[in-house]
C-alpha beads as a LAMMPS data file, in Angstrom:
LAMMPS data file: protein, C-alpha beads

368 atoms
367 bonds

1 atom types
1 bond types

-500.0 500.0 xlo xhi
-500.0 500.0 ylo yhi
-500.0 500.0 zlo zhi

Masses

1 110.0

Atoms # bond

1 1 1 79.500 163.092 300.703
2 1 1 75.815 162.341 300.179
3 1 1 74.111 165.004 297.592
4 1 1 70.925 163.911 297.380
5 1 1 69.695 161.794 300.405
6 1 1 66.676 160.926 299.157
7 1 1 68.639 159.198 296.298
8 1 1 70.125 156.417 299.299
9 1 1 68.080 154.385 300.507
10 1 1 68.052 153.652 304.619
11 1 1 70.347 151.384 306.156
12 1 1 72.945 151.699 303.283
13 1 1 76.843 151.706 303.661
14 1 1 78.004 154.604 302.266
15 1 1 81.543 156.553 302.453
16 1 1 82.431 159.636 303.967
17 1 1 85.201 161.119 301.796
18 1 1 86.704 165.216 302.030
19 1 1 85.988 167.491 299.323
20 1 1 89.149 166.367 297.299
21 1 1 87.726 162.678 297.433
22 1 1 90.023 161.329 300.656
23 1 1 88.578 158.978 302.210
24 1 1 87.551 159.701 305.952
25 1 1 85.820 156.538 307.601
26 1 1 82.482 154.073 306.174
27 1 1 79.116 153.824 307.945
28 1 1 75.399 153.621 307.328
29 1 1 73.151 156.477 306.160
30 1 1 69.773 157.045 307.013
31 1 1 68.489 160.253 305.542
32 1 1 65.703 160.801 307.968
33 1 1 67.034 161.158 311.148
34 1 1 69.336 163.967 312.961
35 1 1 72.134 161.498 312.849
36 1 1 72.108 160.986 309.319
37 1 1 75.511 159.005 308.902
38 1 1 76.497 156.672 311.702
39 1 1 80.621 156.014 311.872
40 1 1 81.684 152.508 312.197
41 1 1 84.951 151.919 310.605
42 1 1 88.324 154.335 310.129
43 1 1 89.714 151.474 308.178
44 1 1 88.907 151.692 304.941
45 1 1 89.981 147.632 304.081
46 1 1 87.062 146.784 306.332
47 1 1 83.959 146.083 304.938
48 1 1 80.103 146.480 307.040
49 1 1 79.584 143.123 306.087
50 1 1 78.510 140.309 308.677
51 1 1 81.804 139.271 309.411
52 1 1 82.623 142.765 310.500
53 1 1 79.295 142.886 312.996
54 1 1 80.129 139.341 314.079
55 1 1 84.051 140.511 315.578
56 1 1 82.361 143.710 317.294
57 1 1 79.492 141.727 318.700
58 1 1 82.101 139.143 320.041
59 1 1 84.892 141.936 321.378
60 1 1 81.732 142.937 323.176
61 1 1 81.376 139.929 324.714
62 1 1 84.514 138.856 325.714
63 1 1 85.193 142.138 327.869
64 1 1 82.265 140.792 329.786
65 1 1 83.149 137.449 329.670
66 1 1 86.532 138.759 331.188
67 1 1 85.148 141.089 333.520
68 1 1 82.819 138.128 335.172
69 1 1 79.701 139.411 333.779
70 1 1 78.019 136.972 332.406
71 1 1 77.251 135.032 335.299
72 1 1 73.729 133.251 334.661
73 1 1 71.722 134.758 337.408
74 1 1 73.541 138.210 337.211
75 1 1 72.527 141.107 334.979
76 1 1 74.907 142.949 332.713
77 1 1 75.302 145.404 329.898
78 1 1 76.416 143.334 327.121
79 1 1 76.762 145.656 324.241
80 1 1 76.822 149.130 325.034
81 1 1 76.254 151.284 321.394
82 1 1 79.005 153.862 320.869
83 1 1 81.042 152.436 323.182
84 1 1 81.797 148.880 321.635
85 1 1 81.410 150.462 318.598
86 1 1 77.876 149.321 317.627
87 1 1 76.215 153.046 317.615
88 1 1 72.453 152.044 317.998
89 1 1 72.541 148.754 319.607
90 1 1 71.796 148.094 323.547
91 1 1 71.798 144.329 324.759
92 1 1 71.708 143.787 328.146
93 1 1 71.085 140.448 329.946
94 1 1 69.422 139.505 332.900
95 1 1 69.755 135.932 334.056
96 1 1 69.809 133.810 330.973
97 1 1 67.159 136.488 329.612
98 1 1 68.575 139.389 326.906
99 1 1 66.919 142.673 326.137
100 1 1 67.986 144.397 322.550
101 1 1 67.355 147.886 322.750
102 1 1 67.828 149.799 319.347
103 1 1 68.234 153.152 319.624
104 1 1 68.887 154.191 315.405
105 1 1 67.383 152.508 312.509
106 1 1 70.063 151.838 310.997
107 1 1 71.002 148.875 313.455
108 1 1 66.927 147.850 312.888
109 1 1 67.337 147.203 309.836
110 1 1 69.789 144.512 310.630
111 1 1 67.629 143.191 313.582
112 1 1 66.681 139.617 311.842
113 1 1 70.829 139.320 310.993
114 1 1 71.367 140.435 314.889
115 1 1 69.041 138.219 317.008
116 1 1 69.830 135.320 315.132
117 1 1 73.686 135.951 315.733
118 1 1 72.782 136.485 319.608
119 1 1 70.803 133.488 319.355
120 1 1 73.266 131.355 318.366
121 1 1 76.234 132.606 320.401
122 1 1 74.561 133.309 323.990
123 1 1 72.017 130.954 323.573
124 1 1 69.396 133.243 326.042
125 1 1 66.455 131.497 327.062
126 1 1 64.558 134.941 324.950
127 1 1 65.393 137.359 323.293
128 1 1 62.967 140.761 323.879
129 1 1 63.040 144.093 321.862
130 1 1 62.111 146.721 323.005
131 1 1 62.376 150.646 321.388
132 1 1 61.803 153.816 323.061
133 1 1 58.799 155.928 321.581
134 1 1 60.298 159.101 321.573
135 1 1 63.572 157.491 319.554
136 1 1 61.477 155.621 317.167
137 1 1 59.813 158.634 316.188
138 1 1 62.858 160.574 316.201
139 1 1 64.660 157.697 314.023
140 1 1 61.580 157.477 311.896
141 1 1 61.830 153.984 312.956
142 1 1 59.215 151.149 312.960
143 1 1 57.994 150.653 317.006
144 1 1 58.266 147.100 317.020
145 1 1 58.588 145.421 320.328
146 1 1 57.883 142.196 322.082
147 1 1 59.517 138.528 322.572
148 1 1 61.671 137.910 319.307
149 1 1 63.223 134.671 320.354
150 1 1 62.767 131.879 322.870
151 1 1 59.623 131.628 325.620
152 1 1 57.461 134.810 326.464
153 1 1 57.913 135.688 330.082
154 1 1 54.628 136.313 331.845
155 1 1 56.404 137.605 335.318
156 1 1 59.391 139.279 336.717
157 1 1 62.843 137.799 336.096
158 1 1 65.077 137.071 339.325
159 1 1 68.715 138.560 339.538
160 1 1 71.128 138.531 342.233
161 1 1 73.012 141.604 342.726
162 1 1 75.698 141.614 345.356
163 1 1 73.435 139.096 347.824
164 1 1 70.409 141.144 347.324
165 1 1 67.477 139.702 345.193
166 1 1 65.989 141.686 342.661
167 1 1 63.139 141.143 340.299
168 1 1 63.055 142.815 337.063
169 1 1 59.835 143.556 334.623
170 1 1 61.268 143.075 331.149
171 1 1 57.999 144.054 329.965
172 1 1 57.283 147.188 331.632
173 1 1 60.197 148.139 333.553
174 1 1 62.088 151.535 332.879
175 1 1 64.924 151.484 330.467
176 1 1 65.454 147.531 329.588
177 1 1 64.332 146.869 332.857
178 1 1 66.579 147.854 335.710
179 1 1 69.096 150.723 336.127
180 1 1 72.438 148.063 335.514
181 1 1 75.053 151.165 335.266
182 1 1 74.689 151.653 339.068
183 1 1 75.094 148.492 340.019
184 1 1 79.027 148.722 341.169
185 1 1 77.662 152.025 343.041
186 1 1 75.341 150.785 345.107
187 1 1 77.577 148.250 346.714
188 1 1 80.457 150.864 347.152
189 1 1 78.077 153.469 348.273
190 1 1 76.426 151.012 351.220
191 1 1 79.843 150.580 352.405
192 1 1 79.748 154.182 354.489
193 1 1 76.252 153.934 355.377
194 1 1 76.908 151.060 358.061
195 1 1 74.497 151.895 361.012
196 1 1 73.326 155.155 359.760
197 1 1 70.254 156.402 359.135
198 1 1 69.332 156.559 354.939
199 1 1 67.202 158.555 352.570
200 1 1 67.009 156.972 349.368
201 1 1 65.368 159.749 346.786
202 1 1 64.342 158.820 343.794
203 1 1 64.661 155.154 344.319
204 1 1 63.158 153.252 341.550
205 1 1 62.871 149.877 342.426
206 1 1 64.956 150.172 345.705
207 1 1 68.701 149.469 344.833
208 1 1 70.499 151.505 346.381
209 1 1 68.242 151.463 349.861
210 1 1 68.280 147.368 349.362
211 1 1 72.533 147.758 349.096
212 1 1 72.519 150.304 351.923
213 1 1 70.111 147.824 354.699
214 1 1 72.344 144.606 353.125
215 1 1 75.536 146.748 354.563
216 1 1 74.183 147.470 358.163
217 1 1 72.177 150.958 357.554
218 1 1 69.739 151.223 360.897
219 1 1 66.478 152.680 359.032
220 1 1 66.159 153.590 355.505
221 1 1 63.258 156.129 353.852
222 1 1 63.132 155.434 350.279
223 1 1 61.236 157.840 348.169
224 1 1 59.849 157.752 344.929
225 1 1 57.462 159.746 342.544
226 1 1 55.569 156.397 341.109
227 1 1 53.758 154.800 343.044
228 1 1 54.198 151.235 340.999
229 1 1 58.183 152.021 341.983
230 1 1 57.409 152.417 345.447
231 1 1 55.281 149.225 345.098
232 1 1 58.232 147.297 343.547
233 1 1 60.531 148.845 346.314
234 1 1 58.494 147.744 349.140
235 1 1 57.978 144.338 347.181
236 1 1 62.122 144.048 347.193
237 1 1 62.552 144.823 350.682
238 1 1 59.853 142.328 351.811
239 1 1 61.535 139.961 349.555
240 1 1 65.221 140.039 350.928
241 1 1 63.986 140.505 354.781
242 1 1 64.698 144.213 355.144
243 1 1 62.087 145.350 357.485
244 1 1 64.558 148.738 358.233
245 1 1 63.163 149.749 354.834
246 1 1 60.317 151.956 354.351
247 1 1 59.334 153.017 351.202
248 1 1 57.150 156.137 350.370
249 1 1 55.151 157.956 347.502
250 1 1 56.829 161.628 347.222
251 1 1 58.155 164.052 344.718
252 1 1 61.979 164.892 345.372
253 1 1 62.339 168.160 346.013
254 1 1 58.496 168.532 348.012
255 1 1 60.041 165.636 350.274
256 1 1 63.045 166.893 350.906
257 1 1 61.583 170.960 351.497
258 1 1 58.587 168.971 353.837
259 1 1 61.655 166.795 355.754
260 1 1 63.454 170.158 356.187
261 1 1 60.912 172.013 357.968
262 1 1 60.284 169.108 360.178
263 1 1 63.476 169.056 361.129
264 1 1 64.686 165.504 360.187
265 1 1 68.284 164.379 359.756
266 1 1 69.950 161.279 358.410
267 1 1 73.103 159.993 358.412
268 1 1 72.959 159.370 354.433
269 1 1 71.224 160.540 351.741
270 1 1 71.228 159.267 348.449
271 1 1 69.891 161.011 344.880
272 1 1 69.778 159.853 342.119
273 1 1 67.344 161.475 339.964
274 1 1 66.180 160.715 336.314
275 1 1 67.956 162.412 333.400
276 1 1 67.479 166.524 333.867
277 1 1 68.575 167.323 330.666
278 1 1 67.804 165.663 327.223
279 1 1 70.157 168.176 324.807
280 1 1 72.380 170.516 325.414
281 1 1 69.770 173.666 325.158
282 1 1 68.636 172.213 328.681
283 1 1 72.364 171.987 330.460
284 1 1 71.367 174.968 332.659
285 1 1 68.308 173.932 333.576
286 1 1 69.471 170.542 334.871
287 1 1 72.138 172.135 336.667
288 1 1 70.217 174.310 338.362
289 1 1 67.807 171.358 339.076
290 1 1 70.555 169.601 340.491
291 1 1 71.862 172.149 342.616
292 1 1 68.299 172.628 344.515
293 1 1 67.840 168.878 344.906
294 1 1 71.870 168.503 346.575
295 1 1 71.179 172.091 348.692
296 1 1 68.105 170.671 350.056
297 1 1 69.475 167.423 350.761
298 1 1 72.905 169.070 352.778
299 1 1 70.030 170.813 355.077
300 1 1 68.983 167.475 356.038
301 1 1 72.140 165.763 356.758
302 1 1 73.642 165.244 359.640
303 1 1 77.117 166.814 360.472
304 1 1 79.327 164.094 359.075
305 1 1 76.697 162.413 356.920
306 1 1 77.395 160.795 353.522
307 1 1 75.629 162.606 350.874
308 1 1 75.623 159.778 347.399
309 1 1 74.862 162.126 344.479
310 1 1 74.207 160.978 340.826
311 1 1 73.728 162.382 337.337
312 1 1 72.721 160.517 334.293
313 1 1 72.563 163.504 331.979
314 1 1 75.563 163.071 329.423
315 1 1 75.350 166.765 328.584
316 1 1 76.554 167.695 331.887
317 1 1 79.848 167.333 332.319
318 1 1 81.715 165.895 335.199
319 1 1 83.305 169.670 336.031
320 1 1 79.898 171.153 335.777
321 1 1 78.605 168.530 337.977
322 1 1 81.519 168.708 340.962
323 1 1 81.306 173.094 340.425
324 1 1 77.185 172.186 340.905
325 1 1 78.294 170.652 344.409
326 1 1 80.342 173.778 344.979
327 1 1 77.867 176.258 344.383
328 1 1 74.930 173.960 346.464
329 1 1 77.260 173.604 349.753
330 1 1 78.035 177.224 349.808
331 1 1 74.543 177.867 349.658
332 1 1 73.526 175.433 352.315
333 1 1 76.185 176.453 354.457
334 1 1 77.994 173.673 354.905
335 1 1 81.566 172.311 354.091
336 1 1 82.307 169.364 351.439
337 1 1 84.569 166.646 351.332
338 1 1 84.461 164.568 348.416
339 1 1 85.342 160.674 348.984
340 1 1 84.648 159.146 345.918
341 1 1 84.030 160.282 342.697
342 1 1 82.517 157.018 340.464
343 1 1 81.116 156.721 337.098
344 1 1 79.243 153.814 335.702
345 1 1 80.785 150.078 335.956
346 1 1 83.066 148.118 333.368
347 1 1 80.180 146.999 331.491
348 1 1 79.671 150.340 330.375
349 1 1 83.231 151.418 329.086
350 1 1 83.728 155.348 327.926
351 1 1 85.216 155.157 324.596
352 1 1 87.296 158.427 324.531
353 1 1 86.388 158.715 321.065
354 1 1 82.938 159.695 322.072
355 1 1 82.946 161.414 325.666
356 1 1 78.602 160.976 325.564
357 1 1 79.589 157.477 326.483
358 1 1 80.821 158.926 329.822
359 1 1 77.468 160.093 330.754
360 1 1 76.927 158.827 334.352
361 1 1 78.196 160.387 337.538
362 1 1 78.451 159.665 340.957
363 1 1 79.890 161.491 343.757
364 1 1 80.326 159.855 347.624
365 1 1 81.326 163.010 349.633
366 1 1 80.999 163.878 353.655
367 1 1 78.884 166.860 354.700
368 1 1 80.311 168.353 357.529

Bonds

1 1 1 2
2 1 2 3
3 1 3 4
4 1 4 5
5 1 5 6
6 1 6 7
7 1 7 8
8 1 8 9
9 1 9 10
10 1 10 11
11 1 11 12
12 1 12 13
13 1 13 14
14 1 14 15
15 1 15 16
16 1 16 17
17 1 17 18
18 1 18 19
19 1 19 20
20 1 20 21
21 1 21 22
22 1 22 23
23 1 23 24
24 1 24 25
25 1 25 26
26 1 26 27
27 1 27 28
28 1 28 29
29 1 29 30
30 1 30 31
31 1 31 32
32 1 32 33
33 1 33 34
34 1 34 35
35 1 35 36
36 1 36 37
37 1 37 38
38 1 38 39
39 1 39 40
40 1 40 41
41 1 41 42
42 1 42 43
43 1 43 44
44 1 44 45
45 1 45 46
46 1 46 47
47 1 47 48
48 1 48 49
49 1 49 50
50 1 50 51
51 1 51 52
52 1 52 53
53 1 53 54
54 1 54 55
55 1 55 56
56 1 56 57
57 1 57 58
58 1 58 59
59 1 59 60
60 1 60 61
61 1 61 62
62 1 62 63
63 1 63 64
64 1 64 65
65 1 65 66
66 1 66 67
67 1 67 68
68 1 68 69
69 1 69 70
70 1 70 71
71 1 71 72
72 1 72 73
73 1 73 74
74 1 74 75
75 1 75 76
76 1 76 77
77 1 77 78
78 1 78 79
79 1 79 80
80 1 80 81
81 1 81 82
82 1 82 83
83 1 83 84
84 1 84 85
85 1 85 86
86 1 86 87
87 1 87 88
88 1 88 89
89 1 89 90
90 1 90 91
91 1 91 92
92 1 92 93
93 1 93 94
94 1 94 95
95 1 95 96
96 1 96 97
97 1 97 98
98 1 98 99
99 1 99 100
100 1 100 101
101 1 101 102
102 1 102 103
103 1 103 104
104 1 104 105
105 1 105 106
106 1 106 107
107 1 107 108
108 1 108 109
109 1 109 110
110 1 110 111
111 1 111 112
112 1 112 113
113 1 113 114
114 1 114 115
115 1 115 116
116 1 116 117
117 1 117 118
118 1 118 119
119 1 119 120
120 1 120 121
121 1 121 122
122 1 122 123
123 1 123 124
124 1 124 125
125 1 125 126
126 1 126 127
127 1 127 128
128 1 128 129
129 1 129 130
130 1 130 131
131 1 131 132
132 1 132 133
133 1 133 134
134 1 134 135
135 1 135 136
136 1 136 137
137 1 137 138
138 1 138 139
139 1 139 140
140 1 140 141
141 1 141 142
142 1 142 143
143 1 143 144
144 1 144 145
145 1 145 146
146 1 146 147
147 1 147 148
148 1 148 149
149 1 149 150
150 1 150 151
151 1 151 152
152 1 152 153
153 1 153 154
154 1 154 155
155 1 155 156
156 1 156 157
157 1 157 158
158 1 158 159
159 1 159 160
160 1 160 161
161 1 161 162
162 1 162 163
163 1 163 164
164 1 164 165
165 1 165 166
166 1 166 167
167 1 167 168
168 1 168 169
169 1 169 170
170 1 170 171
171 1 171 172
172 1 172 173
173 1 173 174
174 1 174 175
175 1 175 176
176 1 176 177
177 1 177 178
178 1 178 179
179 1 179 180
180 1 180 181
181 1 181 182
182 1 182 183
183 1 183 184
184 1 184 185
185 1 185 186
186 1 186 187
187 1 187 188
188 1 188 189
189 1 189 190
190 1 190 191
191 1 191 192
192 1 192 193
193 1 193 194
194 1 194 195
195 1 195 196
196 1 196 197
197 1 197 198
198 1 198 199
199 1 199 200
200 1 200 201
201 1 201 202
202 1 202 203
203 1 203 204
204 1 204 205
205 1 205 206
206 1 206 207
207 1 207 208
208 1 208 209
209 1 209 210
210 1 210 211
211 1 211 212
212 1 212 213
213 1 213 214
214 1 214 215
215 1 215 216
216 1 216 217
217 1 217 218
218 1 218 219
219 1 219 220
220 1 220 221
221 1 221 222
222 1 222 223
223 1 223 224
224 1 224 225
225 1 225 226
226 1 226 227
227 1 227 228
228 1 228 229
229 1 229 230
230 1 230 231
231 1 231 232
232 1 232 233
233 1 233 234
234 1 234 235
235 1 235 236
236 1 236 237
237 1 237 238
238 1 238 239
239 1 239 240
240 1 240 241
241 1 241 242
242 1 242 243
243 1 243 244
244 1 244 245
245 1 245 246
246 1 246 247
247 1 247 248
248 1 248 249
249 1 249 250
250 1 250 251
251 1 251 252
252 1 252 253
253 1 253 254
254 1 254 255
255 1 255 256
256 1 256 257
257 1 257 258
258 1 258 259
259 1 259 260
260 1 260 261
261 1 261 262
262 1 262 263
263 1 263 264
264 1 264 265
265 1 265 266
266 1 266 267
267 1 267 268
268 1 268 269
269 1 269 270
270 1 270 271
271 1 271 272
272 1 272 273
273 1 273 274
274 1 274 275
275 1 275 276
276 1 276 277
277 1 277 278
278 1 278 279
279 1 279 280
280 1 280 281
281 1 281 282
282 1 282 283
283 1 283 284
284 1 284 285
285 1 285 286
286 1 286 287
287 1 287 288
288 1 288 289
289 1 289 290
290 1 290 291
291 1 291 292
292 1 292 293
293 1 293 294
294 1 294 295
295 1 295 296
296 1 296 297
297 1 297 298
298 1 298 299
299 1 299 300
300 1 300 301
301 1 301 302
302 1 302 303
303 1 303 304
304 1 304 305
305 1 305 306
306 1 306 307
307 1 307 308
308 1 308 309
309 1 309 310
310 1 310 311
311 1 311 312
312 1 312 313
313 1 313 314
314 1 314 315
315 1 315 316
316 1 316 317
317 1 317 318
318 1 318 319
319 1 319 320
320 1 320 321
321 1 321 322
322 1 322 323
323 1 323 324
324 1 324 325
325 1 325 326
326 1 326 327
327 1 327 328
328 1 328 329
329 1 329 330
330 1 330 331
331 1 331 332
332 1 332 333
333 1 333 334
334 1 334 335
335 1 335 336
336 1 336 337
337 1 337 338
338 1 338 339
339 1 339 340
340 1 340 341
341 1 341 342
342 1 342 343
343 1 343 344
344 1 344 345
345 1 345 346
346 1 346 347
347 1 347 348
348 1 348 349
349 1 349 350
350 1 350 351
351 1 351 352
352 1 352 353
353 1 353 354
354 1 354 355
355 1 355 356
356 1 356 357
357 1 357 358
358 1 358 359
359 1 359 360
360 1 360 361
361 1 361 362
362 1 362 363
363 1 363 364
364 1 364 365
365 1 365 366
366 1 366 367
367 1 367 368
């Protein structure tokens, strides 16, 4: 135990031991933030020294290296924080390109040990950081971002994702760039939406309506609240020769009240909103977010249609989400049957040591 934080500096390996000295586990302190001890070893023979970041970093690596994931022109998590045991480190790599997201200070501070180790083993034609705002302050960490390695990109890198052609802004893209957890979802979830018409809500940058035209979908309305992701949508679809696609500007739940009094039905519709909930003081608010957008979408569904409904808030819990679904078909009036229920792909393991890693869910179900 830690008396007197300001006593240790940041970044520093300290102990965690029980009141009668046993030892517990080892990690790294920082003092100013609301994590202020970070767990990374139960063993107390094991050292935070480079050789112990070097195995994690490669046990990382080879999952995905086993799992097919590193394929050059693909784009994969590569080191998922908590879950591979690196709390505060993101890497993620799109086609010969990575992006290091830190997400605690702690792992900052190790940044120049880090990118030179990525360097060296993955050889990435650059390396980019980049670090949130709103964790950096949190973290009371230094917002530095930018090209750390290799050749600054000056436009959009090209992936493939199951056939369909994608380009990603590592500059100025959401998250590191592109939404990777889904991408396992939006092949399984174009697989019912053969010759139906879609509604894509909250689309982004078009994946899942780009997935759902690939697979044989007649017409698809993708909807968006920024216009620059309705621009990169529309861009996409133009780009892999999807003319079916439209792509609009349009809040979720206005679109789906205005679609609803004109009377339209589809034979899909897909949501998957952005995060509802940040902390757990906003779990009922989310839900009840949630259950307006899924009512509203069940009113414009056609009997039989495949409703694809996603959640990226880890505070709500898988129960909450499927008793959400419940309580938003009653209300609509109309009966449920749930096909699938998916969370995010191998590249993005749950570590049941730390059930926030299981954060992402998404439900395939039939609306009859």
């Amino acid at each position: 135990l830690v008396p007197v934080r300001e006593s240790v500096p940041p970044g520093s390996v300290i102990d965690l031991v029980l009141p009668d000295g046993r030892w517990v586990a080892r990690g790294l302190y920082n003092g100013d933030s609301r994590i202020p001890v970070r767990l990374y070893t139960w063993n107390q023979e094991e050292e935070l020294d480079d050789a112990f970041w070097s195995r994690r970093l490669e046990l990382a690596l080879g999952l995905r290296e086993q799992a097919g994931l590193t394929d050059r022109d693909g784009a994969a998590r590569w080191v998922f924080s908590e879950a591979d045991g690196l709390s505060g480190l993101i890497v993620d790599h799109y086609a010969g390109h990575l992006v290091v997201q830190f997400t605690a200070r702690v792992m900052q501070l190790r940044a120049p040990w880090l990118l030179d180790w990525l360097e060296a083993r993955c050889q990435p034609l650059s390396i980019q950081v980049r670090i949130d705002p709103h964790v950096a302050r949190a973290e009371h960490m230094e917002l530095v971002s930018g090209f750390m390695r290799g050749v600054e990109l000056t436009q959009p890198v090209e992936i493939c994702e199951h056939g369909v052609r994608l380009q990603v802004d590592l500059c100025g893209g959401q998250k590191t760039g592109y939404y990777l957890d889904q991408r396992e979802n939006r092949v399984r979830a174009a697989s019912y939406l053969r010759g139906r018409s879609v509604l894509d809500v909250c689309c982004y940058a078009g994946g899942f309506a780009l997935a759902a035209a690939r697979a044989g979908a007649s017409e698809v309305l993708a909807i968006d609240a920024s216009a620059k992701a309705i621009d990169v949508a529309r861009h996409h679809a133009m780009l892999n020769g999807f003319p079916q696609i439209q792509c609009e500007t349009g809040d979720c739940f206005d679109t789906l009240e205005r679609l609803g009094r004109e009377s339209r039905r589809f034979g899909g519709v897909i949501l998957d909103p952005p995060r509802f909930a940040g902390s757990r003081h906003h779990t009922r608010a989310a839900l009840q977010a949630y259950h307006r957008l899924n009512r509203l979408a069940m009113q414009v569904l056609e009997p039989g249609g495949i409703l694809v409904t996603c959640s990226c808030s880890g505070v709500v819990s898988r129960e909450d989400f499927r008793q959400m679904l419940v309580g938003a078909s009653q209300r609509a009036r109309r009966e449920l049957q749930l096909l699938e229920q998916r969370g995010a792909g191998p590249d993005h393991p749950v570590r049941v040591s730390c059930p926030e890693t299981e954060y992402l869910k998404c439900i395939i179900a039939r609306v009859l």
